[in-house]
N, C-alpha and C positions, 0 to 999 in steps of 0.2 A: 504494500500500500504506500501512495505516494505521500508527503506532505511539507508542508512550510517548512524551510529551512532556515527562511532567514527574508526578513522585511527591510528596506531601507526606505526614506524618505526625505528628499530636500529641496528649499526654496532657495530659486535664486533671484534680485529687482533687475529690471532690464535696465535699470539707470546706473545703477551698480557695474554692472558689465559693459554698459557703452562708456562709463568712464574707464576703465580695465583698456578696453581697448582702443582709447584715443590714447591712454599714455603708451600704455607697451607695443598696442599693434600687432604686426605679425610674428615678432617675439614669444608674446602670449599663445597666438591661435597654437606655433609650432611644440611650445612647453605641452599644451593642454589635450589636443588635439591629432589623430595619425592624418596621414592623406586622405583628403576624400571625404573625412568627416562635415567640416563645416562648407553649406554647399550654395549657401546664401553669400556674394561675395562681396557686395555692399548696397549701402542704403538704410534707409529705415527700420527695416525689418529685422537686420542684421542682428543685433545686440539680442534683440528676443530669441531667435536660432539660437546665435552662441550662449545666452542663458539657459536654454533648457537645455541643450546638450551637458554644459557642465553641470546641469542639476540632474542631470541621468549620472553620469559620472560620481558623483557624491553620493548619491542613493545605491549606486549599486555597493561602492567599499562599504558605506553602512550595513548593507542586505550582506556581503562577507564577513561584517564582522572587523571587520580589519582599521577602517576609516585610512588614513593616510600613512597606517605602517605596515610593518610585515612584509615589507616590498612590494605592497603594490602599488600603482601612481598610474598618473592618469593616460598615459599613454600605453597602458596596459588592458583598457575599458574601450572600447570601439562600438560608437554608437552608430546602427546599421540601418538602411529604410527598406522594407519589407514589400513584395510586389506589391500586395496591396496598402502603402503608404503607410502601415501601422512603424513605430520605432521597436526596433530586434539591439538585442548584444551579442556580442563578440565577446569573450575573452583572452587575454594573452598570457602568457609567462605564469609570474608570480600569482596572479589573479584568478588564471586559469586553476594552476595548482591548488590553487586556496578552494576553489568551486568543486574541484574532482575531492579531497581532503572530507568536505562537508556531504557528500554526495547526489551535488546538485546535476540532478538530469535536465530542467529546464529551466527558465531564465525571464519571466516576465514585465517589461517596460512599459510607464505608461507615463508622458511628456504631457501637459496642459497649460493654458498660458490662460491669464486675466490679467484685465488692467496692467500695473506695472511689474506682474511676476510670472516670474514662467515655475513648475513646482511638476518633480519626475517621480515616481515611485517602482520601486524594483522590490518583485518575488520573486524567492530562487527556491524551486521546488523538487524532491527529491527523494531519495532512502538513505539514510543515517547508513552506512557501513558500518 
């Protein structure tokens, strides 16, 4: 029998993140982001994209358990768009390991935006080994 392994949830403001990235720019996208991820590549809308992706990105180290140690980091979380438009993850490395460890078979994202926030939530579903 399948179940809950592990909940993650985080807010990020779109203002927050469009100030992020007028100072650091493509600095940032490259710390935060693999290729391909961010697919908005400017304008208005921009800073919301790049907020929710990095609030999938936080939800999911939470849903590990891990947050920002144990070696995972954010270029190890690869936020993916699914044929039918839904947002998927990727796991890498450290991350990965940490998901096989927990015995996470499946991987649930779910990105939403209002007003000034964008807010992701990740189940990682599974059999405890």
């Amino acid at each position: 029998m399948t179940r809950i392994l592990g909940i993650g949830l985080d807010i990020v403001d779109h203002g927050r993140m469009q100030r992020l990235l007028e100072r650091y720019g493509d600095a940032l996208l490259r710390r935060v982001f693999r290729a391909g991820e961010v697919r908005v590549a400017s304008g208005p809308g921009r800073a919301a994209h790049v907020a929710g992706l990095f609030a999938a990105k936080e939800a999911a180290m939470k849903a590990l358990g891990t947050g920002w140690s144990a070696g995972v980091g954010f270029l190890q979380i690869e936020v993916l768009r699914q044929v039918s438009g839904a947002p998927a993850l990727q796991l890498h490395g450290e991350a990965q390991r940490r998901a096989e460890a927990l015995g996470v078979e499946d991987l649930w994202l779910s990105i939403s935006h209002d007003g000034p926030s964008a807010v992701a939530v990740v189940v990682l579903e599974g059999v405890k080994p």
